[in-house]
N, C-alpha and C positions, 0 to 999 in steps of 0.2 A: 129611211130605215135607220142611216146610221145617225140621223138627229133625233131619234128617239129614243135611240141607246144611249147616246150620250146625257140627254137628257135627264132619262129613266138611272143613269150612274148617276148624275149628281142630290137628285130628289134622296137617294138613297145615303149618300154620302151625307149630306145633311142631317137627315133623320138620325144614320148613326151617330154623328158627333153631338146631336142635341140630347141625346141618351146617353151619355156616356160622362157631357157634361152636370147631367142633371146625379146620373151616380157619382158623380165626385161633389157635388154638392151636397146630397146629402151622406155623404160618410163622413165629410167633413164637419158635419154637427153630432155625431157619432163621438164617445169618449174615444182618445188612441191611447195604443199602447206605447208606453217610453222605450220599448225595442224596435216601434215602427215608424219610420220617420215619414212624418204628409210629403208630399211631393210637392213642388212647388207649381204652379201656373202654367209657368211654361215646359215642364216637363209633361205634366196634364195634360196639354194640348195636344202635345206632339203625340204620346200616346194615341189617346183618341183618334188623332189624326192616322196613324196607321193602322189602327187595324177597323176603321171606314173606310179605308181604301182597298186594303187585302180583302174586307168583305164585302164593297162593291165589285169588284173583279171578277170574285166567285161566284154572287149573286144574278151579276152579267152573261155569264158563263153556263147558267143554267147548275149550280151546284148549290143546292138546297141544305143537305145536312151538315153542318160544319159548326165549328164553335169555340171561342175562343176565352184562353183562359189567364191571367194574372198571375203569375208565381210569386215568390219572395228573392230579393237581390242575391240570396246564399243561395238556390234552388239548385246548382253544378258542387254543390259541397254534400248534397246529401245523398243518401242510397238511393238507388233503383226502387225501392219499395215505399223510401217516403217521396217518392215524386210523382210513384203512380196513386200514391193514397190522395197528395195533392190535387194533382188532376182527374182523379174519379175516375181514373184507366183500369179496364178490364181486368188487365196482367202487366208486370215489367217489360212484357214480350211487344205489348202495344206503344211504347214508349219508342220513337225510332229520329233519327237525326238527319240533315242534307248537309253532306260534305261535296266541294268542288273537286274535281280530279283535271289535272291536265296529261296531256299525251306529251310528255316531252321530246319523242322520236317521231314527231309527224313531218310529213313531209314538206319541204319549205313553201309549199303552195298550201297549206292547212295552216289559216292562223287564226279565224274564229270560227263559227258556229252555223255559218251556213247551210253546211252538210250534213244533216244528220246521223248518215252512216258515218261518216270520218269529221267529227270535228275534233275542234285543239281542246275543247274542254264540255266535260260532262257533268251532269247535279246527281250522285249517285243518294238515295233514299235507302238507307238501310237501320234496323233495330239496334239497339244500346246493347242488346244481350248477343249481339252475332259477330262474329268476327270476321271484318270485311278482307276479300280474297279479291284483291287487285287484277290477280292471273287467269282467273273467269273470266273479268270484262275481256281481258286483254282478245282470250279468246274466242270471246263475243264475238266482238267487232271486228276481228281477221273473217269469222267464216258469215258475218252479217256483208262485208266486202267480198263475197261469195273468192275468197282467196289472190284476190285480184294484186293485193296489195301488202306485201312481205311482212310475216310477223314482227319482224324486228323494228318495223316502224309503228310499232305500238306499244307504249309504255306509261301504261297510269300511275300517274302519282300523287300526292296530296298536290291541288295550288296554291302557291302563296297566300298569306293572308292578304297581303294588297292587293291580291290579283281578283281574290273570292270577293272583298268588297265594292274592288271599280267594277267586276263584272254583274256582281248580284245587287248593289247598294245596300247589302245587309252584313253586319258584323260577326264576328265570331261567335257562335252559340244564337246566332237570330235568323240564320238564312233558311229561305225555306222555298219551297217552288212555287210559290203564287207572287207576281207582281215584279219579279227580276227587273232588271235593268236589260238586262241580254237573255234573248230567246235564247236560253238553253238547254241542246238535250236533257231528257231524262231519261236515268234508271230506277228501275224497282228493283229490292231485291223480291222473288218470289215466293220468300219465308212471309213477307209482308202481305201477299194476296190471300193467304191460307189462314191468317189469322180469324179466331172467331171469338167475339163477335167482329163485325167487319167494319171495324172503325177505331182507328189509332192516329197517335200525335205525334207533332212535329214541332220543328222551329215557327214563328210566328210572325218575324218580320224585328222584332224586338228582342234583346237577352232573356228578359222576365215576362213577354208575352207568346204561349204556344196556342197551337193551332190542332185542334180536332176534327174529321175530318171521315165519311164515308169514304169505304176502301173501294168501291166500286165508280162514284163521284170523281174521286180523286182521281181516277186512269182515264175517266171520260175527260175531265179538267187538262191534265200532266199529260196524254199518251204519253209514257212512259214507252222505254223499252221496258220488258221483267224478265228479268233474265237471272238465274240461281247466283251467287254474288258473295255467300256468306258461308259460314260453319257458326255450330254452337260452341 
């Protein structure tokens, strides 16, 4: 079974990157615009290269609606509204981001992610337009720890940027929850399940490549905790 998976990833992984080379092929006989600069070979590749890997994972995984989109290198300079018009998003509301959190008052037997209920670091998924509330999780996971274990040994915070990279392999403004490097927990927030229609974007493995994505795929993919996490 599991050499048919493996198998059935790579046929897949092929196919995308032979499609992906063939669209850089032909855009490259395409006239460009003097604001847009070709990419070179090797940046081409590597692209491709990830997001056939992000979409054998999903595809593996039994997650069929997903999709994935190209942005322009300025894409974090512009508004809410020209990012959703780029990406053909429902609403601003559909537009949402994966930030790393660590527990920095865990207990000195908590140092990775073993534990679901109590790991040293979580991928919280929350909207551009909500403003995330730390003190929720916090509260989460004391009474998900059915109290067992003192609140004051819970304390989320942003993770370092070097931490968010050795542990996801993905950079600032590209982490996303398909394909980490470290099984790590997930949150949703539950503004994001309520969304309609039920399918919104994320980071994509790349700065300038995001990820689309069924809201109900995605919890089957992620099991997420979802837990309320935000304000407007």
């Amino acid at each position: 079974m599991e050499d048919s998976l493996a198998k059935l990833e790579r046929i897949q992984t092929q196919i995308l990157e032979r499609i992906s080379k063939l669209e850089l092929s032909n855009s490259a006989s395409l006239p460009q615009s003097t604001s847009t600069p070709i990419p070179s070979l090797t940046q081409s590749s590597a692209v491709g290269a990830t997001e056939a890997r992000l979409s054998a994972i999903l595809l593996a995984n039994g997650v069929k609606d997903f999709s994935f989109k190209r942005v322009a290198s300025d894409y974090y300079d512009w508004s809410l509204d020209a990012r959703r018009n780029a990406l053909r998003a429902a609403s601003i509301h559909h537009l949402c981001k994966s930030i790393v959190l660590v527990n920095t008052q865990a207990q000195s037997s908590v140092v990775d992610c073993s534990d679901r209920n109590n790991s040293k670091y979580y991928v919280v998924v929350v909207q551009y337009t909500a403003r995330f509330n730390a003190e929720a999780v916090k509260n989460f996971l004391y009474s998900l720890n059915d109290g067992k274990i003192a609140k004051k040994k819970f304390n989320m915070r942003l993770a370092p940027e070097d931490t968010s990279i050795q542990l996801t392999g993905f950079e600032h403004n590209a982490v996303t929850c398909v394909g980490m490097k470290t099984d790590i927990p997930v949150i949703m927030d539950e503004a994001i399940e309520k969304l309609s229609p039920d399918f919104f974007w994320l980071g994509g493995g790349e700065v300038d490549l995001k990820l689309g994505i069924r809201t109900s795929e995605f919890i089957s993919y992620a099991k997420p905790f979802i837990v309320s996490c935000s304000g407007s």
